[in-house]
C-alpha positions as CSV (number, residue, x, y, z in Angstrom):
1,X,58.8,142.1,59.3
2,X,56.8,143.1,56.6
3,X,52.9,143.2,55.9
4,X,54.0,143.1,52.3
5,X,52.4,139.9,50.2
6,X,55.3,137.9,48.8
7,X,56.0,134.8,46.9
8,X,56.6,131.5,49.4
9,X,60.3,131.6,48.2
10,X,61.1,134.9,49.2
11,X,59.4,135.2,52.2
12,X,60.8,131.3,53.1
13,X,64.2,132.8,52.7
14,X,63.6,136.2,54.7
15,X,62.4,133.4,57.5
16,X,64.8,131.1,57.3
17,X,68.3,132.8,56.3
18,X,67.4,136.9,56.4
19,X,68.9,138.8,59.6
20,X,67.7,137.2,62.6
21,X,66.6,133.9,60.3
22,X,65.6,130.9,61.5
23,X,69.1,129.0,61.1
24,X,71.1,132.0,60.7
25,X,70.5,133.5,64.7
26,X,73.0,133.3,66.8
27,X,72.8,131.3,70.2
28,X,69.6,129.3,68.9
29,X,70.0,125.4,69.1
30,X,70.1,124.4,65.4
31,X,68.4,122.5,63.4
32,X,68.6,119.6,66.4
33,X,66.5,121.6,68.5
34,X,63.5,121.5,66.2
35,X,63.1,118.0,64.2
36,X,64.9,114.8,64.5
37,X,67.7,113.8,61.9
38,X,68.8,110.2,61.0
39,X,71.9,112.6,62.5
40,X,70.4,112.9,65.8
41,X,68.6,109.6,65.7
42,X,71.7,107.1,66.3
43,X,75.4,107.0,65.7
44,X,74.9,104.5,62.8
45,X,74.1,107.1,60.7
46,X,77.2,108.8,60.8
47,X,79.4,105.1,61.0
48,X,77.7,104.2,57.5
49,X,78.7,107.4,55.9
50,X,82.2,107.2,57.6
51,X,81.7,103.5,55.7
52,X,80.9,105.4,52.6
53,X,83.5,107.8,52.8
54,X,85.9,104.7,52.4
55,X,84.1,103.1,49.9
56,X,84.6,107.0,48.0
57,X,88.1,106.8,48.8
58,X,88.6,103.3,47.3
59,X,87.0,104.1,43.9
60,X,89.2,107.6,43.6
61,X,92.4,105.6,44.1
62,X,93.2,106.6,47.5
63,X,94.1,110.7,46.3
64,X,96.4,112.8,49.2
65,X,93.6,114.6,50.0
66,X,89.9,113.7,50.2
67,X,87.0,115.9,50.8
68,X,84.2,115.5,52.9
69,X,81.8,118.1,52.6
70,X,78.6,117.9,55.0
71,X,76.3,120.7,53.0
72,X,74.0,122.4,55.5
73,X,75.6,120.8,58.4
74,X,73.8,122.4,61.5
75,X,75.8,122.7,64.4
76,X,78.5,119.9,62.6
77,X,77.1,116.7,64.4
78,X,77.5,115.0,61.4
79,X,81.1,115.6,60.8
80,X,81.9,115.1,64.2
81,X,80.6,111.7,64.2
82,X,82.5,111.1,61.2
83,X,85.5,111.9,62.4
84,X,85.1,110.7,65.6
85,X,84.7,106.8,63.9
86,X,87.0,106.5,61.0
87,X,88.4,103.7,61.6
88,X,91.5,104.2,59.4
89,X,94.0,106.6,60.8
90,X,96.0,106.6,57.1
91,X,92.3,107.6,55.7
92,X,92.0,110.1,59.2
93,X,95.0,111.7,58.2
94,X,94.2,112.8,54.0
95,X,90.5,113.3,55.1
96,X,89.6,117.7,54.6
97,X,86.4,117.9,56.4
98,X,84.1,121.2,55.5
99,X,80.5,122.2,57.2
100,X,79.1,124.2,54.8
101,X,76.4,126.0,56.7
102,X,74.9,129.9,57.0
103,X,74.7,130.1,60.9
104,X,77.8,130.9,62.9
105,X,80.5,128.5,63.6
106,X,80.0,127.0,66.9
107,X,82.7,127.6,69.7
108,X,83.6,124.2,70.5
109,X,83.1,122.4,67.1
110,X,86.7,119.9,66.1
111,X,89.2,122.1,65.0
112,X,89.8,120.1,62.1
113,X,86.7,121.2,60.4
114,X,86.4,123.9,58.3
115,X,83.3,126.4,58.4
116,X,81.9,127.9,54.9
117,X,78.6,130.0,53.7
118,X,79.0,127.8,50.3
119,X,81.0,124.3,49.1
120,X,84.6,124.4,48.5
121,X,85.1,123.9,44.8
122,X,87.6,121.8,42.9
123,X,87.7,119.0,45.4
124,X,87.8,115.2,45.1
125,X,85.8,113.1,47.3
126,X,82.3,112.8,49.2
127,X,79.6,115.7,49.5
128,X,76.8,114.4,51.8
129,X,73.8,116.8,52.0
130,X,71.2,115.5,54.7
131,X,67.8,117.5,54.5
132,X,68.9,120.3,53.0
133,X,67.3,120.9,50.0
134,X,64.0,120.4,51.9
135,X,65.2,123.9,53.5
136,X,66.0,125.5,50.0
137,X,63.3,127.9,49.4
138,X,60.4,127.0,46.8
139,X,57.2,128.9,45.4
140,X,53.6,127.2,45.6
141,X,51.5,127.0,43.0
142,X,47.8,126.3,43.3
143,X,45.0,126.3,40.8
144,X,42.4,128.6,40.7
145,X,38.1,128.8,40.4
146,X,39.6,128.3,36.4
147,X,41.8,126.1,37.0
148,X,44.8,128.0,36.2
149,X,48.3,127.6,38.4
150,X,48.8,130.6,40.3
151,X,51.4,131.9,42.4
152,X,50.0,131.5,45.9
153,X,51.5,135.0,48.1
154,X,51.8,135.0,52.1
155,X,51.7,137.2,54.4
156,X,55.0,137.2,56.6
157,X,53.3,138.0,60.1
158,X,50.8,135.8,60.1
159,X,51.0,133.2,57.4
160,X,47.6,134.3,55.4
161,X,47.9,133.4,51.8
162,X,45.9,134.6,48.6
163,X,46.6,133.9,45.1
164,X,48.4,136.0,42.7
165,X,49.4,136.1,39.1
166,X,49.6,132.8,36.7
167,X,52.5,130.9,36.6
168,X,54.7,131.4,33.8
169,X,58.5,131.4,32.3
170,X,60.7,128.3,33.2
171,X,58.5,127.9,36.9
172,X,55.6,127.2,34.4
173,X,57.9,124.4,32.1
174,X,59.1,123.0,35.1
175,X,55.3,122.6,36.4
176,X,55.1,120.8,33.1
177,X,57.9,118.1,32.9
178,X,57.7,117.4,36.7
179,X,55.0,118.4,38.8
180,X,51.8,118.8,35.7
181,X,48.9,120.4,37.1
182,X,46.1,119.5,34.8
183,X,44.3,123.1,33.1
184,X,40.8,121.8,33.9
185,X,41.8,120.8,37.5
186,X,39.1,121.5,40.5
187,X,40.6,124.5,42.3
188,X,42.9,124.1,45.4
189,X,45.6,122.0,44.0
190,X,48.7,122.5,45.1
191,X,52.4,122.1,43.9
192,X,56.0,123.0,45.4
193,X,57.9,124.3,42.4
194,X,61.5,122.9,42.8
195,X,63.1,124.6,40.1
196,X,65.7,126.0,42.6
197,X,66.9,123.5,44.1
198,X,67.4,121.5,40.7
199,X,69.6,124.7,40.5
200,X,71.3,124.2,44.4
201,X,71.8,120.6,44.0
202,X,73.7,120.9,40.3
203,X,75.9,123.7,41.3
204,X,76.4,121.6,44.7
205,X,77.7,118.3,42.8
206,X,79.6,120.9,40.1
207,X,82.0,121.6,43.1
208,X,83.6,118.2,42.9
209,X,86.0,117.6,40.3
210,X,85.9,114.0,41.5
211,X,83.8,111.7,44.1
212,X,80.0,111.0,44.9
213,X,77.5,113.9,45.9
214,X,74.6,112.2,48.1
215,X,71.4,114.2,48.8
216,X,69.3,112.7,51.5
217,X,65.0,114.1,51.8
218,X,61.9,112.9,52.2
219,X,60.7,113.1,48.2
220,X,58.2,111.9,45.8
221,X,58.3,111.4,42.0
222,X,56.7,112.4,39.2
223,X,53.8,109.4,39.5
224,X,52.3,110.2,42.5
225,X,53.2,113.8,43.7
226,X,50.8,114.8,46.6
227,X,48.0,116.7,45.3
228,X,47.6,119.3,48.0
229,X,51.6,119.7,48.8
230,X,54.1,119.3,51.6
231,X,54.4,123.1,52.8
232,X,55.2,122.6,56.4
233,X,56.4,124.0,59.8
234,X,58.4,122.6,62.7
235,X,58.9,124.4,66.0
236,X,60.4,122.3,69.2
237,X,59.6,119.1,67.5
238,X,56.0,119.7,66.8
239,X,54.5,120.5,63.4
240,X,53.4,123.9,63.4
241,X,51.1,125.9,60.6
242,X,54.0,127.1,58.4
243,X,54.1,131.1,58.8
244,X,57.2,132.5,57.7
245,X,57.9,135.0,60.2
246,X,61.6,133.2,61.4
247,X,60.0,131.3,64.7
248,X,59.4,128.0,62.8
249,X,61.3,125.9,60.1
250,X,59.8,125.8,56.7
251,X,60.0,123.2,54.6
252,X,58.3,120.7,52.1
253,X,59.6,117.6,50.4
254,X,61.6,117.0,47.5
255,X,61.1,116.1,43.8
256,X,64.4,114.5,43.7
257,X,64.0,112.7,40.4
258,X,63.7,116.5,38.8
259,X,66.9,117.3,40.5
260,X,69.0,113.9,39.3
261,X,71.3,114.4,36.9
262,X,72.0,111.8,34.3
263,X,73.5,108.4,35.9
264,X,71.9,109.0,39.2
265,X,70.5,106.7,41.6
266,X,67.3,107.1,43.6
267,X,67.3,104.8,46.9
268,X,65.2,104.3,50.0
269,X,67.3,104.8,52.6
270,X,66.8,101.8,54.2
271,X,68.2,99.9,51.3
272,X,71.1,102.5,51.2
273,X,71.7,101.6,55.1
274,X,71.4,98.0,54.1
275,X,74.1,98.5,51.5
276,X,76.2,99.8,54.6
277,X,76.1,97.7,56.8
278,X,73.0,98.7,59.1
279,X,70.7,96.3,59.5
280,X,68.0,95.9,62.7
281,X,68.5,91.8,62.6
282,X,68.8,91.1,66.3
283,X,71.8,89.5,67.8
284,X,71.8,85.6,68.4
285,X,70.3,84.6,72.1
286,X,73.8,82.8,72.3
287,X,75.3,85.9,72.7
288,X,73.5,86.9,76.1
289,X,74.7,83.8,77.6
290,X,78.7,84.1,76.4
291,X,79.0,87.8,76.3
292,X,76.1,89.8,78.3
293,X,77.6,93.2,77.2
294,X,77.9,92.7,73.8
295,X,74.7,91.2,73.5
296,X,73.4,94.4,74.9
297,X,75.4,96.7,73.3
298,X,74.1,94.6,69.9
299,X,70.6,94.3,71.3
300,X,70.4,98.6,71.7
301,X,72.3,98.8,68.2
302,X,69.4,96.8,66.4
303,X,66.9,99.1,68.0
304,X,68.4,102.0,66.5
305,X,68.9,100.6,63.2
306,X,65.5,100.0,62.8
307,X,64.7,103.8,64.0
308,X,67.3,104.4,61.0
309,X,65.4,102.1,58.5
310,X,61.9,101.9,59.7
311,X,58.6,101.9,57.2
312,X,56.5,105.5,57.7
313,X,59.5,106.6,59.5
314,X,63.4,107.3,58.6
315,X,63.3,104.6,56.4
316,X,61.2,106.8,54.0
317,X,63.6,108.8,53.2
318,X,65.5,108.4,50.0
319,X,69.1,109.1,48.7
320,X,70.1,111.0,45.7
321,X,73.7,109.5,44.5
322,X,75.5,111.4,41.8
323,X,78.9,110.5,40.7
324,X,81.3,113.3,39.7
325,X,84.1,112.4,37.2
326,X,85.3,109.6,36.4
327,X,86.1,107.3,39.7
328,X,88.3,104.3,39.3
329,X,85.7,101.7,41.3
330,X,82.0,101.9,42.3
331,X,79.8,101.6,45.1
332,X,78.1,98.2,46.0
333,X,75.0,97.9,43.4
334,X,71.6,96.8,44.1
335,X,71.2,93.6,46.0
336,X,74.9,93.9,46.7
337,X,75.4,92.1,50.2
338,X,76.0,94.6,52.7
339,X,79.4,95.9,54.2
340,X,80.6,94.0,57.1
């Protein structure tokens, strides 16, 4: 710990991956713990990307081996879901599953997945990020008495911040094209400047030769970027002020149309569920009469979909979809009807 002031980037990353870090300690809970994930929400989540993972497999021609690469997996619920549902035992069988993740490996994950600090590169098939790049570390900009954008600095003990020099160099072009704060704007505005995890999420989908790289965040675009920010932090499922000292997450939401590389698709995740298959319509009061059990078990699935796909909720969240290569097929369009 340092009384040092520091940029909101570095002193996020000291937090959140430096020794004794946030996600990097050994014994904590993970990222489960601390907020709810679709991940944690229901095991829909992880049958729709198991659905997806097919749909990958499909376009690529069925290849001998397909990736599926879960980038900062937590503890590896995600993959363990997946796993756990594939349907397709041929599919089971070619499927290389890889958490990519800082913190340790956990002693009873599935032996069949493999544990990295960084993406496996030259693999074909699907890499799924879910609120990860909301946890890769960003300066804050905020305008002065002038009106000038100004690196705001922080204190790492106690989460005190002043301003310090102009913002210049590519953090200032990519102000610019994404996130413009006007030069004769009232003081106190705010921006997140996501420069670096344009950077993360490009090198992330450069590690496929072939397949679909899917980034999942709460974001905003260029058109109406909150004017005050998203800095936050999360402790034990309650928002806490954000003081990057390694006892809370930090983390703000994503410009994801500044990271989308060309032929990318932006998508509520609701309407990305839909396209899956997940949707909260309630089974048929028939149902209750012929089959009691499966018109519960269909009854408590509905309720979870619409945790998955609800407004203000979940639902807010939206997918980044990249294709790498050159796949043979595609994934259902919009208003495509859903997978059954």
């Amino acid at each position: 710990m340092t009384d040092e002031w520091q940029g909101w980037r570095e002193a996020a990353g000291q937090a959140l991956y430096g020794p004794e870090g946030f996600y990097v300690r050994p014994g904590g809970p993970g990222p489960s713990g601390h907020f709810r994930t679709s991940v944690h929400a229901s095991a829909l989540f992880a049958g729709a990307v198991a659905r997806l993972l097919g749909d990958v497999d499909e376009a690529l021609g069925r290849p001998q081996e397909l990736a599926l690469v879960d980038v900062g997996a937590g503890r590896g619920e995600l993959l363990s879901g997946v796993l756990a549902l594939a349907p397709d035992p041929e599919l089971s069988a070619r499927v290389r599953a890889y958490a990519v993740e800082r913190a340790p490996r956990p002693v009873d994950l599935d032996h069949r997945i493999e544990w990295l600090a960084e993406p496996p590169s030259g693999v074909a098939g699907l890499l799924f990020a879910n609120e990860w790049l909301d946890n890769v570390p960003v300066d804050v900009a905020e305008t002065d008495a002038a009106g000038v954008a100004r690196y705001v600095l922080v204190r790492r003990r106690d989460g005190e911040e002043r301003l310090g020099d102009p913002v210049a160099g590519p953090d200032a072009q990519w102000l610019a094209r994404w996130w413009p704060l006007p030069p004769d704007a009232e003081p106190g505005l705010r921006a997140e400047i996501g420069r670096p995890r344009d950077e993360a999420w490009a090198a992330a989908v450069a590690t496929l030769d072939a397949g679909l790289a899917v980034a999942v965040d709460y974001a905003h675009e260029r058109a109406a970027r909150p004017p005050f920010g998203t800095l936050a932090g999360f402790r034990a499922g309650r928002e806490v002020r954000p003081v990057p000292d390694g006892s809370c997450d930090i983390t703000s939401h994503v410009a994801l149309d500044a990271c989308a590389l060309p032929g990318a698709e932006l998508v509520p995740q609701r309407e990305a569920l839909r396209r899956l298959g997940v949707t909260a319509d309630r089974p048929p009061l028939a149902l209750a009469t012929t089959d009691p059990a499966a018109y519960v078990r269909a009854l408590s699935g509905a309720g979870e979909a619409a945790e998955l796909t609800a407004r203000g909720g979940l639902g807010d969240f939206t997918w980044l979809t990249q294709w790498a290569g050159s796949p043979s097929g595609a994934l259902p369009g919009p208003g495509a009807e859903p997978r059954p």
